[in-house]
C-alpha positions as CSV (number, residue, x, y, z in Angstrom):
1,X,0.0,0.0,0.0
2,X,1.4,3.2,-0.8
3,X,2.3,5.7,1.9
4,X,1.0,9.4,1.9
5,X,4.4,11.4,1.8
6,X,5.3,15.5,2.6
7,X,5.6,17.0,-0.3
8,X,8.6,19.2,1.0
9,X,11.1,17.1,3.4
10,X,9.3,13.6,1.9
11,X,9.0,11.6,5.0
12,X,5.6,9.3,5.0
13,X,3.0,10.1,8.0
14,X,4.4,6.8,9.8
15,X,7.3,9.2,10.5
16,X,5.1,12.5,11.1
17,X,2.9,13.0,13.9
18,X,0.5,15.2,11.5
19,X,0.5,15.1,7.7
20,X,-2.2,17.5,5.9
21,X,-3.3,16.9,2.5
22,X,-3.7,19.7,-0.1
23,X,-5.2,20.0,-3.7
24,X,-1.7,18.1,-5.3
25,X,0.3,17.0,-2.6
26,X,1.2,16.8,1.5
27,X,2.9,18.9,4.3
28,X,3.8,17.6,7.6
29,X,3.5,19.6,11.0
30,X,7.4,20.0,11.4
31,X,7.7,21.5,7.6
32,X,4.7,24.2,9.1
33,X,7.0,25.3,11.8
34,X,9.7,25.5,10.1
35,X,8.0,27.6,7.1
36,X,6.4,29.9,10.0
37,X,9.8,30.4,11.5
38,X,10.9,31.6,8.0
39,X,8.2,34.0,7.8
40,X,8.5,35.8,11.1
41,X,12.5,36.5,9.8
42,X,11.5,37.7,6.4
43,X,8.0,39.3,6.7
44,X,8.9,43.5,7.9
45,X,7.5,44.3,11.3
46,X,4.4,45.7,11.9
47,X,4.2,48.8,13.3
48,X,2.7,49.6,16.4
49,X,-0.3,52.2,16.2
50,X,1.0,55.4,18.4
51,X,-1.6,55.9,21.0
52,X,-3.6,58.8,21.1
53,X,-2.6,61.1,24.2
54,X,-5.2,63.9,22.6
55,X,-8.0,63.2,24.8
56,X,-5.9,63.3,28.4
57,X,-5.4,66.4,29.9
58,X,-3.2,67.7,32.7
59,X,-6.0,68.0,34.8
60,X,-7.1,64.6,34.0
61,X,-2.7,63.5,35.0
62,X,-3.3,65.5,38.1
63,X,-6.8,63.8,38.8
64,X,-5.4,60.5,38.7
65,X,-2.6,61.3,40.6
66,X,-4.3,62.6,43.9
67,X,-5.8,59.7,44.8
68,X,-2.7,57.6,44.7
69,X,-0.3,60.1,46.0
70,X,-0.8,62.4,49.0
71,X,-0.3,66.3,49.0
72,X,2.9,67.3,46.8
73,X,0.7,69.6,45.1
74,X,3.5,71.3,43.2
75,X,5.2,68.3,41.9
76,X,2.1,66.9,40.3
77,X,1.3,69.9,38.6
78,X,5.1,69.9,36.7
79,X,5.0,66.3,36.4
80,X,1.4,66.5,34.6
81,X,2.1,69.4,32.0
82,X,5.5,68.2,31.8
83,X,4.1,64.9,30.3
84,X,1.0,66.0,28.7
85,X,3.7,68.1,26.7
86,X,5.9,65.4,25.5
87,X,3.1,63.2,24.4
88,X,1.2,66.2,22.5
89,X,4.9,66.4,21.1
90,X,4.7,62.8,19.7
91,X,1.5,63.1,18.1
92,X,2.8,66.2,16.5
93,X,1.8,65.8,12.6
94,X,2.0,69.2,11.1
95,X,4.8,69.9,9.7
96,X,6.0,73.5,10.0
97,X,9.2,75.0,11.3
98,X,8.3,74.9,15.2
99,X,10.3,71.9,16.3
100,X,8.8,71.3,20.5
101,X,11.8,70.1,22.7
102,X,11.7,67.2,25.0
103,X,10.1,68.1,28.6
104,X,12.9,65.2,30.3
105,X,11.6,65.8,34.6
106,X,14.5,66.1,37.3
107,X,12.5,65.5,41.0
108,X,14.3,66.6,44.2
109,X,13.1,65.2,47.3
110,X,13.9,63.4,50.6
111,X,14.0,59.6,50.7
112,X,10.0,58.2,51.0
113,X,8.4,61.1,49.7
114,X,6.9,59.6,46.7
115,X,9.9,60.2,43.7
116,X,9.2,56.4,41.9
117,X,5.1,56.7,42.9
118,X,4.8,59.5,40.7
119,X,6.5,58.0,37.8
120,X,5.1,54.8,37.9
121,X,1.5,55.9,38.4
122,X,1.8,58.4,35.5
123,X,2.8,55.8,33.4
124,X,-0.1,53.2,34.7
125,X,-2.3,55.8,34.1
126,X,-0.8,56.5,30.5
127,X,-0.9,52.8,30.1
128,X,3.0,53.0,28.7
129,X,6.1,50.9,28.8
130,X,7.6,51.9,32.0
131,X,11.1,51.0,33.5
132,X,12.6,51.6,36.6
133,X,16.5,51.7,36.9
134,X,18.8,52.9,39.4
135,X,21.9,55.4,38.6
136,X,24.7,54.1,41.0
137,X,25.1,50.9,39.5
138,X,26.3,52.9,36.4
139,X,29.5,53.3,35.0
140,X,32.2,54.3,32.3
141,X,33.0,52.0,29.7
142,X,35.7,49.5,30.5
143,X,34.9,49.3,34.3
144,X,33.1,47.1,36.9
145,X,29.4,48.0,36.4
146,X,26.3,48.4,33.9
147,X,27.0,50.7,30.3
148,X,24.6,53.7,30.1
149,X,22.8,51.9,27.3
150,X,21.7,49.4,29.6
151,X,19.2,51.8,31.2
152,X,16.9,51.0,28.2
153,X,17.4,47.1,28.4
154,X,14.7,47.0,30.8
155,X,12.5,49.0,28.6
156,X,12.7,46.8,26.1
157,X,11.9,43.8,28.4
158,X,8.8,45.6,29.5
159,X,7.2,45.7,25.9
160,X,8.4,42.1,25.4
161,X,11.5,43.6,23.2
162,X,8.7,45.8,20.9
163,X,11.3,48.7,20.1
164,X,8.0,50.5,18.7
165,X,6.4,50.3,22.0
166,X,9.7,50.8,23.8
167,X,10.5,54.1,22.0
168,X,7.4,55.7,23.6
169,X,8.3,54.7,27.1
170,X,9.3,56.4,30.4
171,X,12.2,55.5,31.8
172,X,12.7,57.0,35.5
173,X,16.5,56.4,36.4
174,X,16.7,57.2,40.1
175,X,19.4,58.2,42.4
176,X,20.3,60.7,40.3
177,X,22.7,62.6,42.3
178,X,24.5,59.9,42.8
179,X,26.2,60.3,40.0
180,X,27.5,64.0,40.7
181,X,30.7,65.2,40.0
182,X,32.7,64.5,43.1
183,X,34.7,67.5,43.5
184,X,37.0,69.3,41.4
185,X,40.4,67.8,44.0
186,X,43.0,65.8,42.1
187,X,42.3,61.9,42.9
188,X,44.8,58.8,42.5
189,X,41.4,57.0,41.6
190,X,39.2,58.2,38.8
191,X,36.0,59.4,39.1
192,X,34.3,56.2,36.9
193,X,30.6,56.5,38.1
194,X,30.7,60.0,38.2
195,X,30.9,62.9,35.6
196,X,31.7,60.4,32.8
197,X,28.6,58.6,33.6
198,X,26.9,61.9,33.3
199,X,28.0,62.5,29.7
200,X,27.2,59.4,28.4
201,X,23.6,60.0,29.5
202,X,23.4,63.0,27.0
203,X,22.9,61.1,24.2
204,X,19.7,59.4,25.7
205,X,18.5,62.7,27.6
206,X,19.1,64.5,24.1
207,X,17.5,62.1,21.5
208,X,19.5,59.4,19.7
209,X,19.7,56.4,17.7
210,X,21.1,53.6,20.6
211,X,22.9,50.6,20.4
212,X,21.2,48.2,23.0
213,X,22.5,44.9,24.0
214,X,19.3,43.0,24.7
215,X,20.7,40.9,27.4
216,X,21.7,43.8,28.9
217,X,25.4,43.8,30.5
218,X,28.7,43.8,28.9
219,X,29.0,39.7,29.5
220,X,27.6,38.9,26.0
221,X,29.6,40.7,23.9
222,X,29.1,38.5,21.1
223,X,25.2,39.3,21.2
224,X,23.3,41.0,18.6
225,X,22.7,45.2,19.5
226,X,19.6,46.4,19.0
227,X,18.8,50.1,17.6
228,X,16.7,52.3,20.1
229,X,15.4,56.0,18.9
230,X,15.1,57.7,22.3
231,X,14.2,60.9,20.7
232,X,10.5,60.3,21.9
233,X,11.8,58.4,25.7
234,X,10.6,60.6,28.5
235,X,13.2,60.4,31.0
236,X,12.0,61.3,34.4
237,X,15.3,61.9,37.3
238,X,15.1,61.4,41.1
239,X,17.1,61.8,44.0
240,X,17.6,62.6,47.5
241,X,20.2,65.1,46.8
242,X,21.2,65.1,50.8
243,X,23.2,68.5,52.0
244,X,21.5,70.2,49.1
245,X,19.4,72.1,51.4
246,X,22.3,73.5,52.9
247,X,23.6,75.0,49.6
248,X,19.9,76.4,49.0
249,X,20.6,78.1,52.5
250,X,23.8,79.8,51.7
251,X,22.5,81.1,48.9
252,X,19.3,82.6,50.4
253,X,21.8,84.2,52.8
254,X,20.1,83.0,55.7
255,X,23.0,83.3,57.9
256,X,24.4,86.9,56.7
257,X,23.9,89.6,59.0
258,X,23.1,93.4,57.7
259,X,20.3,95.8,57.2
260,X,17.5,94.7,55.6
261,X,18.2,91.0,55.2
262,X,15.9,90.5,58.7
263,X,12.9,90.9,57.1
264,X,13.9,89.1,54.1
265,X,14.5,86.0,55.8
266,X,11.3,85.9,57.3
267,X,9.6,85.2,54.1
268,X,11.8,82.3,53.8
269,X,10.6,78.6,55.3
270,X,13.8,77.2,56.7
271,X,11.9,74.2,57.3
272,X,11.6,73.2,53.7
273,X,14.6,74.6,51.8
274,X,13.8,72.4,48.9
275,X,11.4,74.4,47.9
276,X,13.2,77.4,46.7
277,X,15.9,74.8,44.5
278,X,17.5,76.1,41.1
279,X,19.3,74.7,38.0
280,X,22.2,76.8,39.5
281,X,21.9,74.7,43.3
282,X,22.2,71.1,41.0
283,X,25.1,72.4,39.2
284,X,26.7,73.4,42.9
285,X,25.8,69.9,44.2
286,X,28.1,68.2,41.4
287,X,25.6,68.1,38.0
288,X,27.2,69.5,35.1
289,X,25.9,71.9,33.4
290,X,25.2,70.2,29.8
291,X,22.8,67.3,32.0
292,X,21.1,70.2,33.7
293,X,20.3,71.6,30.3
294,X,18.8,68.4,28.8
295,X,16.4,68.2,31.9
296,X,14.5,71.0,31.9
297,X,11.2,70.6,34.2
298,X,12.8,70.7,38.0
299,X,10.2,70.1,40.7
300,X,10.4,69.4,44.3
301,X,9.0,67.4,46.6
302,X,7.9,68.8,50.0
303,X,8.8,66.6,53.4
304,X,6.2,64.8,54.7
305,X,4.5,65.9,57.9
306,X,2.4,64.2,60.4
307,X,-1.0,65.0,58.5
308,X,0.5,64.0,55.3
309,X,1.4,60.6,56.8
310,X,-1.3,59.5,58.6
311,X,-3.3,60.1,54.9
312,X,-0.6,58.0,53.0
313,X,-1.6,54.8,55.9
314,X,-5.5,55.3,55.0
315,X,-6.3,57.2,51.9
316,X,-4.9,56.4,48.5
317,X,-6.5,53.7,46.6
318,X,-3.7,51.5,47.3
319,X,-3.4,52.9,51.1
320,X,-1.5,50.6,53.3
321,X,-4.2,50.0,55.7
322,X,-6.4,49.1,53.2
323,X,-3.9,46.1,51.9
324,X,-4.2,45.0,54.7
325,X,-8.4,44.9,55.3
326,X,-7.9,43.2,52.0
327,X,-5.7,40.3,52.3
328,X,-7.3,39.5,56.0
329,X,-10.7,39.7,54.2
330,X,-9.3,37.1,52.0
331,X,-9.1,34.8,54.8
332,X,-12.7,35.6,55.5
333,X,-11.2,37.8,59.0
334,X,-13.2,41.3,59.2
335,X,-9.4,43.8,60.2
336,X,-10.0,46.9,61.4
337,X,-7.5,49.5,63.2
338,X,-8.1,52.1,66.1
339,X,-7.2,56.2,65.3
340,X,-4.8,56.0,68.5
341,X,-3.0,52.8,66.2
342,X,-2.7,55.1,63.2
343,X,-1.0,57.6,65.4
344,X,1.2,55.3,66.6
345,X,2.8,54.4,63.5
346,X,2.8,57.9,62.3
347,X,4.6,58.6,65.3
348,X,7.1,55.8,65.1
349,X,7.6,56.8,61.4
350,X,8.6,60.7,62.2
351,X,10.6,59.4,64.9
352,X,12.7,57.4,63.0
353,X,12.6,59.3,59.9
354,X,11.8,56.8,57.3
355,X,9.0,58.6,55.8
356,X,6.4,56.8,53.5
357,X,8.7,54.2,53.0
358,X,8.7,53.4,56.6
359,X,5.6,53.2,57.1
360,X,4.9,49.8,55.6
361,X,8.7,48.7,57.5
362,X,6.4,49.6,60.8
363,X,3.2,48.3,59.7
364,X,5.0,44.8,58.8
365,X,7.1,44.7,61.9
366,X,3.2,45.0,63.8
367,X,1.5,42.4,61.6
368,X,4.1,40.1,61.1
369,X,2.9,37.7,63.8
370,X,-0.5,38.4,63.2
371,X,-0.5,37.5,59.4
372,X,1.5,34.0,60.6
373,X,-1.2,33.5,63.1
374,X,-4.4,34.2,62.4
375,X,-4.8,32.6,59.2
376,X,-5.3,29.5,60.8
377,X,-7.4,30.8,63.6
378,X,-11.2,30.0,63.6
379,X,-12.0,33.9,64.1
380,X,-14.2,36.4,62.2
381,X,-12.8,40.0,63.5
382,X,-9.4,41.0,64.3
383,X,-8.9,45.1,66.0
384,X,-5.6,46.5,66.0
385,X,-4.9,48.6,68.7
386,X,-2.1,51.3,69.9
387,X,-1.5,48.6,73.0
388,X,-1.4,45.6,70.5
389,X,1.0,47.6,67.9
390,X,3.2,48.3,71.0
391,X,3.7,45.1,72.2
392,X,4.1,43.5,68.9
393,X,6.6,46.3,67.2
394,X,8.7,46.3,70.5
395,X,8.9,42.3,69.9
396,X,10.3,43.0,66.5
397,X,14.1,42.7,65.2
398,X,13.4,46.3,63.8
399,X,12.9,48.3,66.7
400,X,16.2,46.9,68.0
401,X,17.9,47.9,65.4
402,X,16.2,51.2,64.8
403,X,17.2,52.1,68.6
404,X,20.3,50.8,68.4
């Protein structure tokens, strides 16, 4: 009897596990995957359809914002425009002689005041490739560390290596001032994560055509680069900047004795220093001048006081407090907390100066025993109070160590 046979590698369906006929001959299921393979090489990319960023406003950025991130009124106003901006730059079609430069964001703020939240719920909201990476593990080329152009490696693994998608991203590279200029004093050692690390961000901050190794790192060198426009990359800077305060200061001149400067000074909120920050204070602090330039939007972030705490535990959409009502409802356990408990970790936040970032440290620290207990309890309802979150956080390995 006379086999059926593929008409294109010739094996007979005994040797196939699927063999499909057509009009004048056969093809077997490994010849299919080959041919499809073939195709996805040869056939041109198709492009991805640039989203329309028409219909959202900055009060619409703004909107979205506030009920994620508490107070820092001022910061989400830059951030908004500044992004509504760039993406109304994108979708720019007419084609006259006004060419709009990129609106790339530099944030200046204490640690836990809400830098990354920002960023990453701008770009949730925006529903765009997003990528978080952090400055200090950058370096020159030739030395221990990750190349500039592995800031957008990550950017491409969020889109699942789409450059299309990637090249409309937002890339928020944090720690920013890490990389200042350490100081003009000669040095046996050079400065290799410093001002060199600061020029080769230009060329991403400005708009270029990138060479990006997709495996990120400089251990494949063997590995196929990929091209990356970041002309249309929003590029959005944090850091802490710590001592910068004390250069804002000196240059209020709000230690100078003479006549007139009293009254001056009393205008002037010594408690929040950040708020009167300049290009020229960055440059001071060790930014040079041509990275200052290519970051144009500078905002601030204001410290966070009590009030502003105690709303960051209870009344964002993600609030801390309400994570927690969640996952204990999951268990089928009704959680609730007292007002004297909120104050209590508020408290112990200030204290230690952690800021929002501390408070889900403290909150852990409290429920830790609580969330290995209870689970297995046969109990409906569960009140936290300031007498239960004492006893429990002064059990805890972190309260040693914070009063150590």
């Amino acid at each position: 009897m006379k086999k059926n046979k593929c008409s294109f590698c010739g094996r007979d369906e005994s040797q196939v596990s699927i063999l499909l006929n057509g009009l004048t001959g056969f093809i077997c299921n490994d010849c299919i995957n080959q041919a499809n393979i073939v195709l996805k090489e040869i056939q041109p990319k198709q492009k991805t359809a640039h989203k329309d960023f028409s219909k959202v406003k900055p009060i619409d950025i703004k909107k979205h914002l506030d009920e994620y991130v508490i107070g820092q009124e001022d910061a989400k106003k830059s951030l908004a425009v500044a992004v509504y901006n760039h993406y109304k730059r994108i979708s720019q079609t007419n084609n006259n002689d006004v060419d709009i430069e990129k609106s790339n964001i530099i944030m200046v703020g204490e640690t836990g005041t809400g830098k990354t939240l920002l960023a990453k719920t701008i770009a949730k909201f925006l529903d765009v490739p997003f990528a978080i990476v952090d400055a200090t593990v950058l370096t020159e080329a030739g030395y221990v560390g990750e190349d500039i152009e592995s800031l957008l490696v990550r950017l491409l693994q969020a889109t699942d290596y789409d450059v299309e998608k990637a090249e409309q991203g937002i890339v928020f590279i944090d720690e920013i001032d890490k990389i200042a200029r350490k100081g003009d004093n000669p040095s046996i050692t050079r400065d290799v994560s410093g001002e060199g690390v600061q020029q080769g961000l230009l060329k991403l901050l400005e708009g270029s055509v990138v060479n990006v190794p997709p495996q990120g790192g400089r251990k494949h060198p063997e590995q196929k680069m990929i091209a990356i426009n970041t002309k249309n990359i929003l590029f959005i800077c944090g850091g802490a900047f710590e001592g910068i305060q004390k250069m804002i200061a000196r240059r209020l001149n709000t230690h100078t004795v003479g006549y007139g400067v009293k009254e001056k000074n009393k205008e002037i909120n010594k408690n929040n220093f950040l708020q009167y920050i300049t290009p020229q204070d960055l440059r001071t602090f060790g930014l040079i001048p041509e990275i200052i330039g290519r970051l144009p939007v500078l905002t601030h972030l204001n410290p966070l006081d009590r009030d502003a705490l105690r709303n960051i535990l209870t009344k964002p959409k993600n609030a801390l407090i309400k994570q927690y009502i969640e996952l204990f409802r999951l268990d089928g356990i009704e959680l609730t907390f007292t007002d004297d408990c909120y104050d209590y970790i508020v408290d112990k936040a200030i204290e230690y100066k952690l800021g929002a970032r501390g408070l889900r440290s403290i909150c852990e620290a409290i429920m830790l025993d609580v969330m290995f207990e209870y689970p297995s309890k046969k109990i409906k309802a569960l009140s936290i109070d300031k007498k239960f979150a004492e006893t429990h956080f002064s059990k805890t390995e972190l309260n040693h160590i914070l009063n150590a």
